[in-house]
C-alpha positions as CSV (number, residue, x, y, z in Angstrom):
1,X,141.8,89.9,71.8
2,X,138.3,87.9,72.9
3,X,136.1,88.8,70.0
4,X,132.8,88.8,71.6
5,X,130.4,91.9,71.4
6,X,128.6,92.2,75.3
7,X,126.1,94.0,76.1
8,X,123.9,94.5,79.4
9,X,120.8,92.6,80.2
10,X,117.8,94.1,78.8
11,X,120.0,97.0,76.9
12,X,117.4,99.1,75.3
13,X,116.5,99.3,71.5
14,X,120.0,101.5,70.4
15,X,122.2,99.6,72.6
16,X,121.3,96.2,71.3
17,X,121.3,97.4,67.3
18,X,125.1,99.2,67.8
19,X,126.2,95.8,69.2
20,X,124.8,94.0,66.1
21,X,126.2,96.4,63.9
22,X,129.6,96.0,65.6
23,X,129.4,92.5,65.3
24,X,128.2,92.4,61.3
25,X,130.8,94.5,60.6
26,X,133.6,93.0,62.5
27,X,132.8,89.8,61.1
28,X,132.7,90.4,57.5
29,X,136.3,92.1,58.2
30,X,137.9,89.1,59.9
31,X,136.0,86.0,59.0
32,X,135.3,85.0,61.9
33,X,131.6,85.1,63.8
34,X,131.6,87.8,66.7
35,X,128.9,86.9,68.7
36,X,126.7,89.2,70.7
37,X,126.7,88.2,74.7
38,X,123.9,89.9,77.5
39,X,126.0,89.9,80.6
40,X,125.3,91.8,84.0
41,X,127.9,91.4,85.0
42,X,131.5,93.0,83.8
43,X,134.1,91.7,82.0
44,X,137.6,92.0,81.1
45,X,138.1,91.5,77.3
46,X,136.5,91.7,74.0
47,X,134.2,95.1,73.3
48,X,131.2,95.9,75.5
49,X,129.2,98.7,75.3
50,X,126.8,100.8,77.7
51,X,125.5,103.7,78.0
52,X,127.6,106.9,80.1
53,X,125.2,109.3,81.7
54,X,128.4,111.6,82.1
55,X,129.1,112.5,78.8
56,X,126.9,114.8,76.8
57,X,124.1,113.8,74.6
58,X,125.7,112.3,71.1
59,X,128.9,112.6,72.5
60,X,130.9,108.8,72.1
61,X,134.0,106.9,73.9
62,X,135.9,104.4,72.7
63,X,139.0,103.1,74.9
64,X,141.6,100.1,74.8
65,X,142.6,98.7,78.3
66,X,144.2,95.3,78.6
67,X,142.2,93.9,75.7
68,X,139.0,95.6,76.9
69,X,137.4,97.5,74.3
70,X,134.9,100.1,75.9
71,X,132.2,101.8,73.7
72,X,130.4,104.4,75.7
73,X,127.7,107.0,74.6
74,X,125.9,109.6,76.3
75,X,122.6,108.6,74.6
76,X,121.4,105.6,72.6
77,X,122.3,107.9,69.7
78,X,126.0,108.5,71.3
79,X,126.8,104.1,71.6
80,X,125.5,103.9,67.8
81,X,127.9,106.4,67.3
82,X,131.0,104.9,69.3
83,X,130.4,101.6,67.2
84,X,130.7,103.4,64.0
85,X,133.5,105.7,65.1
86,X,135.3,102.6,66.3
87,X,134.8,100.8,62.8
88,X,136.1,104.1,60.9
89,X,139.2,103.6,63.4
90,X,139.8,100.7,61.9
91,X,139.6,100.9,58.4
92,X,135.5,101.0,57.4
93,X,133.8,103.7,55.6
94,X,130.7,104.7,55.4
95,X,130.7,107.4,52.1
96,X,126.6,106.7,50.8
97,X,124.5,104.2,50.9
98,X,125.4,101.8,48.4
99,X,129.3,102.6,48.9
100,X,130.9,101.5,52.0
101,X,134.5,100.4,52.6
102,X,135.2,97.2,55.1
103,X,138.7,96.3,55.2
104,X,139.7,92.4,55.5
105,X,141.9,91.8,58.4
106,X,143.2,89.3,60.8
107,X,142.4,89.0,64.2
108,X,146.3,90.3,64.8
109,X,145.9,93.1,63.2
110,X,143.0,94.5,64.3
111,X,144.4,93.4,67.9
112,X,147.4,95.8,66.7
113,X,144.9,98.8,65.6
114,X,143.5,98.4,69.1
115,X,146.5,98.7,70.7
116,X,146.2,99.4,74.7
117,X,145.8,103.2,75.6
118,X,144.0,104.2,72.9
119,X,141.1,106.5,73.5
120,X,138.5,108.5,71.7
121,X,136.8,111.2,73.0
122,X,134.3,113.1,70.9
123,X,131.0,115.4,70.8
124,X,129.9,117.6,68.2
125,X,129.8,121.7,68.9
126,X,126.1,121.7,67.3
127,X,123.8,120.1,68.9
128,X,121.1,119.5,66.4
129,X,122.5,118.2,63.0
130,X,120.5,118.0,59.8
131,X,121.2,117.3,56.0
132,X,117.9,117.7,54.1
133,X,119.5,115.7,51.4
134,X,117.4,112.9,50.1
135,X,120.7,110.7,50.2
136,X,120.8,110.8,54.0
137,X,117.0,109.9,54.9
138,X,117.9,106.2,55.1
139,X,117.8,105.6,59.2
140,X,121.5,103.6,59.3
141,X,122.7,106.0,56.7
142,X,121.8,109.1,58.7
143,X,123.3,107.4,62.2
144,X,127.1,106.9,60.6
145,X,126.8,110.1,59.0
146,X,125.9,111.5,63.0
147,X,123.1,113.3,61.7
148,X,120.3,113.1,64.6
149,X,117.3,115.4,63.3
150,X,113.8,112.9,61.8
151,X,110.8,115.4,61.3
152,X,108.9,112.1,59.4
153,X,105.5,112.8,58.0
154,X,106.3,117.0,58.9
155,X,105.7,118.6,55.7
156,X,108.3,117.0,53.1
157,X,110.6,115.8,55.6
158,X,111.3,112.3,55.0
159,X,113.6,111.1,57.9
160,X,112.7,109.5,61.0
161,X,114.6,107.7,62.7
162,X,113.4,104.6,65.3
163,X,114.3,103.8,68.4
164,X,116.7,100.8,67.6
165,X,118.8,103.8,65.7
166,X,118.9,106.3,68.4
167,X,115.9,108.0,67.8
168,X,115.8,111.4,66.8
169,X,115.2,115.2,67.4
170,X,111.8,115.7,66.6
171,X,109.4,118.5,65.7
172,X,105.9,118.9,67.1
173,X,103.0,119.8,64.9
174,X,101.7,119.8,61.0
175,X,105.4,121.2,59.9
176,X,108.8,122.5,60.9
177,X,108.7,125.8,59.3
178,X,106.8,128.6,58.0
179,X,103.5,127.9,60.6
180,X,101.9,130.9,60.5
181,X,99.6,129.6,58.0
182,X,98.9,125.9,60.0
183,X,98.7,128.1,63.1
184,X,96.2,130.4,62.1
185,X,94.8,128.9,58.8
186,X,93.2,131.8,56.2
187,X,90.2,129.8,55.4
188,X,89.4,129.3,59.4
189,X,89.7,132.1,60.6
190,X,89.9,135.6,57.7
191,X,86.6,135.8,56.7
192,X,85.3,136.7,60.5
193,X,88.7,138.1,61.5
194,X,90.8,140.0,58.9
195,X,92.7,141.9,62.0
196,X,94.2,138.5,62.4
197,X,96.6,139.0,59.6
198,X,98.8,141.6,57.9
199,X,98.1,145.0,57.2
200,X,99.9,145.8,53.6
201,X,99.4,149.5,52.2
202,X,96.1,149.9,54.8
203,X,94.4,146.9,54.3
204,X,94.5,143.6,55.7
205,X,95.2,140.5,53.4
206,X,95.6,137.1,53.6
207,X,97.0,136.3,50.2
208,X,98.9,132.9,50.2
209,X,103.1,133.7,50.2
210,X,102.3,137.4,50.4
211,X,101.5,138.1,54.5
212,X,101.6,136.9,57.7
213,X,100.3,137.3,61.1
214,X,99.4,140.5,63.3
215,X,101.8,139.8,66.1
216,X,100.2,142.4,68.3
217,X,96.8,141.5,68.2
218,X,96.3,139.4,71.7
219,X,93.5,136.9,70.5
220,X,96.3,135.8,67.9
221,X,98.6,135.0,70.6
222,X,95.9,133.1,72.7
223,X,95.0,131.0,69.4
224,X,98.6,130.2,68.6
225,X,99.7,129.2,72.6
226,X,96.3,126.6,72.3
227,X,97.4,125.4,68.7
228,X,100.6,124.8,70.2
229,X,100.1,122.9,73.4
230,X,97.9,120.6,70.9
231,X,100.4,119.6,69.0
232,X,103.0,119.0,71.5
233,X,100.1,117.4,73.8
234,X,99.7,115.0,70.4
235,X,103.7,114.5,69.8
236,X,104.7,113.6,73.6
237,X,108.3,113.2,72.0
238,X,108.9,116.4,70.2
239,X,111.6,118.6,72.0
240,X,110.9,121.5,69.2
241,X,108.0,123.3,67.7
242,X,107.8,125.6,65.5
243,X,106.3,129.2,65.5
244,X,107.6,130.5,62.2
245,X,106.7,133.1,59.4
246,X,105.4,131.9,56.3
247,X,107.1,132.1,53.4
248,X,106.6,134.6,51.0
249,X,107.5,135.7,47.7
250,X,108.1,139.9,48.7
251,X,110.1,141.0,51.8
252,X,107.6,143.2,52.8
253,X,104.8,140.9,54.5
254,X,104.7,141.3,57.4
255,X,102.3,143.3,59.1
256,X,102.7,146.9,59.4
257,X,99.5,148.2,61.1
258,X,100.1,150.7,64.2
259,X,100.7,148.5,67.0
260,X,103.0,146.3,64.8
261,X,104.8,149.1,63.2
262,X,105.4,151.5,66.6
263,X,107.1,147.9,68.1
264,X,109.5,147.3,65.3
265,X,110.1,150.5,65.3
266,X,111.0,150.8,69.0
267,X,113.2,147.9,67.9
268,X,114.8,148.9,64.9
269,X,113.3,145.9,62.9
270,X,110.5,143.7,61.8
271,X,112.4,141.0,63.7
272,X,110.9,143.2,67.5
273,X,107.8,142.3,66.7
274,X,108.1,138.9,65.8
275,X,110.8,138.1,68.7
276,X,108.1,139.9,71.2
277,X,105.4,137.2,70.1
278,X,107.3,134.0,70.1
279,X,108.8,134.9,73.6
280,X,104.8,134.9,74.4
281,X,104.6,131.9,73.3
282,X,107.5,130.3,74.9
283,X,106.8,131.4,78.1
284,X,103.6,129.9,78.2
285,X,104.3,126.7,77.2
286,X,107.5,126.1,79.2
287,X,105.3,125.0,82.2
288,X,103.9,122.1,80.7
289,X,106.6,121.2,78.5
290,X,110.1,122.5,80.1
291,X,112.0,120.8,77.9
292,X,110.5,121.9,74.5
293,X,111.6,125.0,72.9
294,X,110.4,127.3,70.6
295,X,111.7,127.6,67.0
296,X,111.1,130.5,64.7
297,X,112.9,132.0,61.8
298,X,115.5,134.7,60.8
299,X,114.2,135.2,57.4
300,X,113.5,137.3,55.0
301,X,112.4,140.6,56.4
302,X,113.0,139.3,60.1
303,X,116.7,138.9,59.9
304,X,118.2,141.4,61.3
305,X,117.9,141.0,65.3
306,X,115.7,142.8,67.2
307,X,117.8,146.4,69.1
308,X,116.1,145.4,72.6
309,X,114.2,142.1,72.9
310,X,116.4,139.2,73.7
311,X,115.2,135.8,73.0
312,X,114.1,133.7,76.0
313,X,116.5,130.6,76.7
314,X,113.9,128.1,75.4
315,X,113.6,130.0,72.1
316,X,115.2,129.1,69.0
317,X,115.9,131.2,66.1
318,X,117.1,129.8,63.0
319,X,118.9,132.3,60.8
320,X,119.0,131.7,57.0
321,X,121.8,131.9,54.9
322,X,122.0,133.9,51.6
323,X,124.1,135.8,49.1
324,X,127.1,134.2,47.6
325,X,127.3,130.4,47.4
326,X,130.8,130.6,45.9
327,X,132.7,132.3,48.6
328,X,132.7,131.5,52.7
329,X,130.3,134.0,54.7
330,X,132.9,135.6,56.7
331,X,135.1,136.8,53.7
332,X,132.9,137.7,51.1
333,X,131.5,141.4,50.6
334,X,128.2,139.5,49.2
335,X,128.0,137.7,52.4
336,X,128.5,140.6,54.5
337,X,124.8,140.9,55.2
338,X,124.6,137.8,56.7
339,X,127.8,137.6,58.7
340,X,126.3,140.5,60.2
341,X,123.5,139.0,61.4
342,X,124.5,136.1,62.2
343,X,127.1,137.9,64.4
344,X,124.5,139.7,66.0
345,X,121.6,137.1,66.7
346,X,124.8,134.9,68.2
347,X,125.3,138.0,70.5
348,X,121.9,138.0,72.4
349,X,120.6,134.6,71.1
350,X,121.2,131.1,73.6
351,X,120.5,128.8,70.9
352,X,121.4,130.0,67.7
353,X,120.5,127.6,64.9
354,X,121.5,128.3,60.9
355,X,119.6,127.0,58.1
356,X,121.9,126.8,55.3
357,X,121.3,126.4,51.7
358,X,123.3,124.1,49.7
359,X,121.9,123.7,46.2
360,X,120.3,125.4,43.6
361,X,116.6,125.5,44.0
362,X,116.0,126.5,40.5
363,X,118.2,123.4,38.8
364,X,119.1,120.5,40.8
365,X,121.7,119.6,37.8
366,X,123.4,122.8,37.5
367,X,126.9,122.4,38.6
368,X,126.9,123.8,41.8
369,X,130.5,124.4,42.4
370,X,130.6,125.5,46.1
371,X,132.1,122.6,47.9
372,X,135.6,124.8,48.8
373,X,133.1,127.1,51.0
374,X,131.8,124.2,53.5
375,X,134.6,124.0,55.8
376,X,135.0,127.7,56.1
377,X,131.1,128.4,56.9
378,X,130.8,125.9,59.6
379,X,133.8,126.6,61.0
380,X,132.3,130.1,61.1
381,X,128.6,129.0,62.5
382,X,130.9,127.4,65.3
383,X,133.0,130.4,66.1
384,X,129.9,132.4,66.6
385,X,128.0,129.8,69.3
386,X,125.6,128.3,66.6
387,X,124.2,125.6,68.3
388,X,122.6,123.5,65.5
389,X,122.6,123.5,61.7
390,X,120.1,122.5,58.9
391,X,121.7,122.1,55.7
392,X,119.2,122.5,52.8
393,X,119.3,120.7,49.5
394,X,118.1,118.8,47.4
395,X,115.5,117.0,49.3
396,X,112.7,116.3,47.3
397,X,112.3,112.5,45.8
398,X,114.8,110.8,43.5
399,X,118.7,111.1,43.2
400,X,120.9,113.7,42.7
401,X,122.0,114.3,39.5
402,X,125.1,116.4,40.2
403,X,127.5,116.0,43.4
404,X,125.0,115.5,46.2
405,X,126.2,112.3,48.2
406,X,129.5,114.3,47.9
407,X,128.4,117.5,48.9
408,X,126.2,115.1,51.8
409,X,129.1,113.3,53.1
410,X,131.2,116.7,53.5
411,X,128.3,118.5,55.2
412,X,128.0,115.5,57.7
413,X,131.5,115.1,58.6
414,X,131.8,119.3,59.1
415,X,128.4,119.3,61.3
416,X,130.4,116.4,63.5
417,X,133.8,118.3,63.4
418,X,134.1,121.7,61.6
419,X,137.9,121.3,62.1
420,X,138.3,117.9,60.4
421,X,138.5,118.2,56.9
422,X,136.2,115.3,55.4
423,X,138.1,113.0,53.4
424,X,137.1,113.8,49.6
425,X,140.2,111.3,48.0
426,X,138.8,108.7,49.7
427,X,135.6,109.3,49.3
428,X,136.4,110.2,45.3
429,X,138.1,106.7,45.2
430,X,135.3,104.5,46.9
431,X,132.3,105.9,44.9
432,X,133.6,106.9,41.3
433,X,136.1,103.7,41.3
434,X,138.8,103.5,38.4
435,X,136.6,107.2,37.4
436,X,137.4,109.5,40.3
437,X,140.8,111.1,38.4
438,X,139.2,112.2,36.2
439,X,135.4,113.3,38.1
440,X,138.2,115.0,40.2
441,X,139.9,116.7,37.3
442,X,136.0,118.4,36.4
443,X,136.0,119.0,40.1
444,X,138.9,121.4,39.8
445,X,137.7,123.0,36.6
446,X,134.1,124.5,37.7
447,X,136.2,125.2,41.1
448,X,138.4,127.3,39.2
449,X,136.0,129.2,37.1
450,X,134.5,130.6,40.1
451,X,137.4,131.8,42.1
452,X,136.6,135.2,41.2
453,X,132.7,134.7,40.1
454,X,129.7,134.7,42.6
455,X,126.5,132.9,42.4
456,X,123.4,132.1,44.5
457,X,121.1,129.6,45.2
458,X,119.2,130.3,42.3
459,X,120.9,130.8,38.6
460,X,120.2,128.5,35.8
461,X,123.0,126.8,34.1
462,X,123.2,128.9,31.4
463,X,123.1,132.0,33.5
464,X,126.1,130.8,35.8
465,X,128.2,128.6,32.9
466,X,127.8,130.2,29.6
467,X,130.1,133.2,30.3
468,X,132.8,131.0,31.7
469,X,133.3,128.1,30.2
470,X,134.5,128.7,26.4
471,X,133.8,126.8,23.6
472,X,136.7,125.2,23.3
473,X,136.9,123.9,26.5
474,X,133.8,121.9,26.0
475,X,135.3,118.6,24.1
476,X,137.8,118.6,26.8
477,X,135.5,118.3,29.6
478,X,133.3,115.9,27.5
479,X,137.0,114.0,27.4
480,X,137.0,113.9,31.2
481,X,133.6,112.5,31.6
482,X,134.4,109.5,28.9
483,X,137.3,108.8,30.1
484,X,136.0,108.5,33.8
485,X,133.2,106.5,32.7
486,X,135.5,103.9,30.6
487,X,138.0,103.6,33.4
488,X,134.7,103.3,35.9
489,X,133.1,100.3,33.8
490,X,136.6,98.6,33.3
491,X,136.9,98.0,37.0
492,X,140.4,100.1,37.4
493,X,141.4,100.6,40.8
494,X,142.7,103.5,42.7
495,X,145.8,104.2,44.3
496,X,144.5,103.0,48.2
497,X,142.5,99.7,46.4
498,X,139.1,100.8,46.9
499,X,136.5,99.8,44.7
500,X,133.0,99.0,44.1
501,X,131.6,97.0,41.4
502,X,132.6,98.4,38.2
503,X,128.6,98.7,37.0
504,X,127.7,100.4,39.9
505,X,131.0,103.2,40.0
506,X,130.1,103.7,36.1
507,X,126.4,104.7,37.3
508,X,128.0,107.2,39.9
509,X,129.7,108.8,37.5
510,X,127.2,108.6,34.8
511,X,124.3,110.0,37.3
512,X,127.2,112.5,38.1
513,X,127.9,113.2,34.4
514,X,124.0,114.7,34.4
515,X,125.1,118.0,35.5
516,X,127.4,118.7,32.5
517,X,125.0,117.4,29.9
518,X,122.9,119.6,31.5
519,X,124.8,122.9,31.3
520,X,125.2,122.1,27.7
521,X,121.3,121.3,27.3
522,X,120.5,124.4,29.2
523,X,122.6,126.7,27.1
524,X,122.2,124.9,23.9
525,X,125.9,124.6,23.8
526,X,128.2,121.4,22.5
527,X,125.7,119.1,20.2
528,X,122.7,120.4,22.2
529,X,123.9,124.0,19.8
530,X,122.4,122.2,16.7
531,X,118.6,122.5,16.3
532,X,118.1,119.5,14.0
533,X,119.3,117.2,16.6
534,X,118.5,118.9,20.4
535,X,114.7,117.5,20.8
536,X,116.3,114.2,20.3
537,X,119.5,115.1,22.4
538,X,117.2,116.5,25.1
539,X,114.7,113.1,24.9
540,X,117.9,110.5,25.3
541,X,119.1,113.4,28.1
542,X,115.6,112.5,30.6
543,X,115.1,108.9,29.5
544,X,118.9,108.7,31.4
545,X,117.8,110.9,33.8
546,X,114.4,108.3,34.5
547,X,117.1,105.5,34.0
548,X,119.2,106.6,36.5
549,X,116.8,107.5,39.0
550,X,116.8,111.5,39.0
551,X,113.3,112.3,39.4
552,X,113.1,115.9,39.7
553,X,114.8,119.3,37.7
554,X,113.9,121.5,40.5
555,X,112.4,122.0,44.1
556,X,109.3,122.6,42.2
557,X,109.6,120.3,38.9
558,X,109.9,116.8,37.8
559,X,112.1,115.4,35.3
560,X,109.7,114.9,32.3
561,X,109.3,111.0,31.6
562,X,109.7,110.2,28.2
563,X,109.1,106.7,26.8
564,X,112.7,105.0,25.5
């Protein structure tokens, strides 16, 4: 086989950056230099790539044919994505951003892996993927995980991704969620016009994460269609914006006065209201921007759908997860509440989106044992016609101090294929080195302990762990995390030969390590259980945490820097 990378004349941005990548990576795997060729005309051997306006957007090809190797996508986005999918056919991994795995081989053998006949067809069921996981903002790190959602510079969204990585989906405006409050800002507008906002036990209010917007008042509609063409007039690229709630800190804010109240009564629910208004919205923007639509939430008081309003086919609504992070949504009686809903917005709903959370908000190091529930939940969002998924974590700066490139990887390889099971071993081997036995071993434990236990999205550590992990367990799952760290630093290898550099597995596991020094620091159990020596226990705890890059306990605290 020719190995020779060729590309059209003038290719486009995407085109020309898959067809580096191809070549880096199928150089450092052979040897040999695979040079990139512009041809316009075709040719018989080697790999070229194009673009295939037949084939859905994302969606990737990759076939063999007398020593042609053919790498079509049905966007910029969907070529990137044939030229990684072809390199995971051969042998390369891509598990986190410092851990990647690129097989050495001959020219022979990857002639043999590319053996004539073979093709591969694939397209994700959801069309909009995103990890809000800080570990997948990197632009080439969030193209081989197929994640195509950038909202850069949109509240505390960090990804964007350019044009010589496929670009992405976009969101128009200040923010992509909870708008209310850029839409119709309290300090613009209340003083003059308190009808413009809730009405809460008779009187209208304003009060920051306690109310919304009066959805039947029509100069709030007019204000918020105007606000909106502005933003999408001033983000030419966007293909969403958001009209959402705001968040709040009671269920009850919405607004209740009598025109509100007599329409969500007529509909059964808070949602009638809401669904009524954005449909307003949509409509009149869909003239100037057909190929925009309209995202708003089902949150809070508004998820449960609407009895007679359906929402218009350019309308989004993005239904939030809740209840029990230990057990899937479809088998769980603390799920049941949002199985139902999410079974009946996916009834009358075109484009249903989820927005799923994944950590725990109140302690980014608690260990958050709810990776046996991934599979089974999108596997569920695709049986019920979920058309794009936004998987919440933890997204603020820094590194994750517990499982998140884990938990990242999984998520990105379920929002590409529900059905595929993501390959944890492997990805267990390549980033904890000599360590992932035994990081596999703690794995299994916390598993175990909540088999029959549910928790949420927000429990501290000593809340969720105190009750079930004994005493006398303790030195044994202090064993486990010494051991993988010794067998990390001395460079062992696993069963299939992966490995990284020995310093940088023990770091993995040592960052990963955080979460169980934290459960014991939490709930002063182990040597954090002795008074005389837990303010220095806890001061060499966050000097590792600053060492190792963790930057934040929680979505809405730092790590405290302490001087070492």
């Amino acid at each position: 086989m020719k190995l020779t990378v060729t590309i059209p004349t003038t290719p486009g941005a995407a085109i020309r950056n898959a067809a580096e990548e191809l070549s880096k990576y199928l150089t450092a795997m052979c040897g040999d230099d695979v040079p990139v060729i512009e041809s316009p005309a075709a040719v018989d051997e080697g790999f070229v790539l194009a673009l295939d306006k037949s084939l859905a957007p994302d969606a990737l090809s990759v076939s063999v044919k007398d020593g042609l190797v053919t790498l079509r996508g049905g966007n910029g986005r969907g070529v990137l994505y044939a030229a990684y999918r072809l390199l995971e056919h051969l042998g390369c991994r891509f598990y986190a951003e410092d851990t990647e795995v690129i097989p050495v081989m001959s020219a022979e053998d990857m002639t043999e892996k590319l053996s004539d006949g073979l093709c591969i067809s694939e397209a994700s069921p959801f069309e909009f993927r995103d990890l809000y996981w800080t570990c997948t903002y990197r632009p080439d790190m969030a193209v081989k995980l197929r994640i195509n959602a950038g909202m850069a510079g949109k509240g505390t969204h960090k990804r964007d991704i350019p044009a010589p990585w496929g670009g992405d989906i976009g969101y128009a405006g200040p923010h992509f969620v909870h708008t209310f409050e850029k839409l119709i800002p309290a300090e613009e507008y209340f003083e003059d016009h308190p009808e413009y906002f809730s009405m809460i036990d008779g009187e209208r209010t304003c009060k920051h994460l306690y109310s919304q917007l009066c959805l039947s008042n029509p100069e709030v509609l007019e204000i918020v269609i105007d606000r909106v063409k502005g933003w999408l007039r001033d983000n030419p690229d966007a293909q969403i914006v958001s009209v959402s709630q705001n968040d709040s800190f009671v269920i009850n804010s919405y607004c209740t006065c009598p025109a509100c109240a007599a329409v969500d009564a007529e509909e059964g629910a808070p949602s009638g209201s809401l669904i009524r208004f954005v449909n307003k919205v949509a409509e009149a923007v869909e003239h100037d921007f057909p190929y925009v639509a309209v995202d708003t939430l089902a949150y809070q008081y508004s998820t449960t759908p609407p009895r007679l309003t359906k929402p218009r086919h350019n309308v989004m609504v993005r239904m939030c997860t809740g209840g029990c992070s230990s057990h899937p949504i479809e088998s769980c009686e603390r799920n049941a509440g949002t199985k139902a809903c999410i079974e009946g917005w996916s009834k009358i709903c075109d484009r249903l989106y989820i927005w799923d959370y994944t950590t725990d908000f109140a302690q980014y190091l608690v260990p958050y044992p709810n990776l046996n529930t991934l599979q089974l939940n999108a596997q569920f969002f695709k049986h019920h016609n979920v058309k794009g998924v936004f998987e919440q974590g933890n997204y603020t700066e820094g590194k994750s101090g517990e499982f998140g490139e884990l938990r990242a990887y999984m998520l990105a390889k379920l929002l590409w294929n529900p059905d595929e099971t993501p390959d944890v071993e492997g990805f267990m081997e390549a980033y904890y080195g000599g360590g992932a036995p035994y990081v596999q071993q703690y794995l299994n434990y916390i598993h175990s302990k909540v088999k029959d236990v549910h928790f949420n999205l927000v429990v501290s550590a000593a809340n969720l762990w105190n009750s079930l992990i004994p005493d006398e367990d303790i030195p044994m799952l202090d064993g486990l995390w010494a051991k993988a760290y010794a067998a990390a630093r001395s460079g062992g290898k696993t069963a299939k030969g992966y490995g990284i550099s020995p310093e940088l597995a023990a770091e993995h596991v040592e960052r990963s390590g955080l979460c169980h020094r934290w459960f014991k620091l939490d709930g002063k159990r182990g040597e954090f259980s002795y008074p005389a020596q837990f303010d220095m226990l806890a001061h060499s705890f966050y000097a590792d945490c600053n060492r190792l890059g963790v930057s934040r306990l929680s979505e809405g605290a730092n790590v405290p820097w302490v001087s070492i």
